[in-house]
C-alpha positions, 0 to 999 in steps of 0.5 A: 862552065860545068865541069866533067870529072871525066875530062878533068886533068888530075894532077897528083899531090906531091905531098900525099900520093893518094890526093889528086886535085883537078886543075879545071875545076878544084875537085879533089879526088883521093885514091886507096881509100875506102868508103866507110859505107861501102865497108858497113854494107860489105861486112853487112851482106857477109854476115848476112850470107853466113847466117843465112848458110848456118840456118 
């Protein structure tokens, strides 16, 4: 059976309040915690727009 994280009921780790485990399937999710990429890519686009203003 597939799982649908959508209908996964998550259950907080009582150890660490960020980690979510799903008891269907085992997928673990982590809340408050960035994507490394997403932060290159953010940083990227800023510096991007200031150069582009100061030009």
């Amino acid at each position: 059976m597939k799982c649908d994280e959508t209908f996964c009921n998550w259950v907080r780790n009582s150890q660490d309040a960020d980690h979510y485990i799903c008891l269907k399937c085992d997928k673990e999710k982590y809340i408050n915690r960035s994507e490394p990429m997403l932060n290159f890519i953010i940083i990227f686009v800023i510096a991007l727009t200031i150069v582009l203003i100061l030009n």
